[in-house]
C-alpha positions as CSV (number, residue, x, y, z in Angstrom):
1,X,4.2,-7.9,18.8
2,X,6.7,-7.0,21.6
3,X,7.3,-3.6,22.0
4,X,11.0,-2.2,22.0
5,X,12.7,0.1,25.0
6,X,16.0,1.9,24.2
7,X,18.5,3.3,26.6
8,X,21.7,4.6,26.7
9,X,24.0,3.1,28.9
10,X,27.6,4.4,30.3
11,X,28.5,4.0,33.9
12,X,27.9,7.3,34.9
13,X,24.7,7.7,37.6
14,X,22.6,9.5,35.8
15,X,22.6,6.3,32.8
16,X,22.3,3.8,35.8
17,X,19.1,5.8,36.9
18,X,17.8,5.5,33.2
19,X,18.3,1.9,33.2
20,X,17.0,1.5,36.0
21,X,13.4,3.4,34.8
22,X,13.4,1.7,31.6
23,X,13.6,-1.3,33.0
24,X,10.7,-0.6,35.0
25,X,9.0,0.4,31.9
26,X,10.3,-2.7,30.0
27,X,8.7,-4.8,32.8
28,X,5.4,-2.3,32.9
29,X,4.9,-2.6,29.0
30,X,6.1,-6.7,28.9
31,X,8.8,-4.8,26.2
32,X,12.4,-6.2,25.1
33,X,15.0,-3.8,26.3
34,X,17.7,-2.6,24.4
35,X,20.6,-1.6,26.3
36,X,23.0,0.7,24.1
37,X,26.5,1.9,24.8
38,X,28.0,4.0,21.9
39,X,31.3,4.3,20.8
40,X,33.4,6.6,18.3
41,X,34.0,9.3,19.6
42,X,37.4,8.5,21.4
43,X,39.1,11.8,22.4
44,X,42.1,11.4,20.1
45,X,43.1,12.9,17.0
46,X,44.8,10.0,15.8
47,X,42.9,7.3,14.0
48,X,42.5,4.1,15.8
49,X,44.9,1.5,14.5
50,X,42.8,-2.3,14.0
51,X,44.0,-3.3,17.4
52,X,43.2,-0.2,19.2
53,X,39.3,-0.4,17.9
54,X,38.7,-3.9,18.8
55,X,40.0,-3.5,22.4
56,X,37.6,-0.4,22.4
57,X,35.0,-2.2,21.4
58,X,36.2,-5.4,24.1
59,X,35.9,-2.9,26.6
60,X,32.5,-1.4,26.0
61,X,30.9,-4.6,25.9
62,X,32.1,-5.0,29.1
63,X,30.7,-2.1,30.5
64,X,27.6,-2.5,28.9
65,X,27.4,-6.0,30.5
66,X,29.0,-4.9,33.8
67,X,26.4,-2.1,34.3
68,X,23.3,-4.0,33.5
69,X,24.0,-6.4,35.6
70,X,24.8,-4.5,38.1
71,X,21.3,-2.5,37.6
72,X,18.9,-5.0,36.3
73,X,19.5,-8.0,39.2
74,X,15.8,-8.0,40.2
75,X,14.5,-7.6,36.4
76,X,15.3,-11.3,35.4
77,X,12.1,-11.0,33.6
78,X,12.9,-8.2,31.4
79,X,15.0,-9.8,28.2
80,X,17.7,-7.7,27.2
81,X,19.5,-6.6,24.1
82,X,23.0,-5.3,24.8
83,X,24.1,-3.2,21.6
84,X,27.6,-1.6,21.2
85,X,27.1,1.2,18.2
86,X,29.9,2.9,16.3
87,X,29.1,6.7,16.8
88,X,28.8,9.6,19.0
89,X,26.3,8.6,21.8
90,X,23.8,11.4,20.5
91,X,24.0,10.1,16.9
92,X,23.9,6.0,17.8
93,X,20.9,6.7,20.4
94,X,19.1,8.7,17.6
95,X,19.6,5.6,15.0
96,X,18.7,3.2,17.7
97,X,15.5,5.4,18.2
98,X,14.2,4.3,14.4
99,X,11.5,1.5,15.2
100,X,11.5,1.8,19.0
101,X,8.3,2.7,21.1
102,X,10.5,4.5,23.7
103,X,13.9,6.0,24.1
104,X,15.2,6.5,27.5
105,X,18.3,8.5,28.5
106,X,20.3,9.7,31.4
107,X,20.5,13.4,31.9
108,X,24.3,15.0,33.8
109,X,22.4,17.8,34.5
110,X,23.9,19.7,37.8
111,X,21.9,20.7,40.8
112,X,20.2,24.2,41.1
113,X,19.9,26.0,38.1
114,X,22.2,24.6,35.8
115,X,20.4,21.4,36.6
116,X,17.1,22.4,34.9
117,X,19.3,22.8,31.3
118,X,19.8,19.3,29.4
119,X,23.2,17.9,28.6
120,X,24.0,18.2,24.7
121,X,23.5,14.4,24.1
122,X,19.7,14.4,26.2
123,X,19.3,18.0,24.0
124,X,19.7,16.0,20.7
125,X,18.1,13.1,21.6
126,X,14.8,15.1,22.3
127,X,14.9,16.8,18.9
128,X,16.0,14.5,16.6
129,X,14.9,10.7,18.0
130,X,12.4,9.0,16.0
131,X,10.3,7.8,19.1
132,X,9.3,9.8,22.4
133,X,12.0,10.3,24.7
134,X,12.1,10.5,28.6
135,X,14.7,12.0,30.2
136,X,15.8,10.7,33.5
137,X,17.9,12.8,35.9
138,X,20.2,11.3,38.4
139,X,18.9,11.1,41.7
140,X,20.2,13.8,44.2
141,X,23.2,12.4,46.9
């Protein structure tokens, strides 16, 4: 049976550098990848109207689809999954985790010190996942 990969995926650097190892690890492991981008948590007090949530949705596919491809150009043998979740990205990533072998996330961490702590969604994605997690920090500029 193929194993399964998770990661989270935004466009920030720190997600590209976790695609990027868990594709590696896909590739390693001959596992499916799942690339997941989570949405629900919008910033806005108002509730989304139908319109509003389907061009939410619209548009995170196509970051999800714009980032992998951007990242995964030399993985053509790693199958992907792309998966928009409803969600915060801590709680989506955490249900994604159920039935994985691996869960990979990006970490925002900042340099020096404050770099060493783990962003809130890395934090509870280590404690509450239901596979092991590896946390990937961004590589330095």
């Amino acid at each position: 049976m193929m194993g399964v990969i998770v990661v989270g995926v935004d466009d920030s650097a720190g997600a590209k550098a976790a695609l990027r190892f868990a594709l590696e690890e896909a590739r390693f492991r001959q596992a499916r990848l799942r690339a997941v981008h989570a949405i629900g948590s919008f910033g806005s007090h108002r509730p989304l109207e139908w319109g509003d949530a389907r061009a939410v949705r619209r548009a995170a596919e196509e970051l999800l689809e714009t980032v992998t491809g951007e990242v995964a150009g030399e993985f053509d043998d790693v199958e992907i999954e792309r998966r928009v979740v409803d969600g915060t990205p801590a709680s989506g990533l955490v249900d994604e985790s159920r039935g994985a072998d691996l869960l990979v996330v990006g970490s925002r961490g900042h340099g020096g010190f404050a770099g060493l702590l783990l962003g809130a969604v890395s934090q509870q994605c280590a404690q509450h996942a239901a596979c092991p997690v590896v946390i990937v920090h961004k590589p330095e500029e």
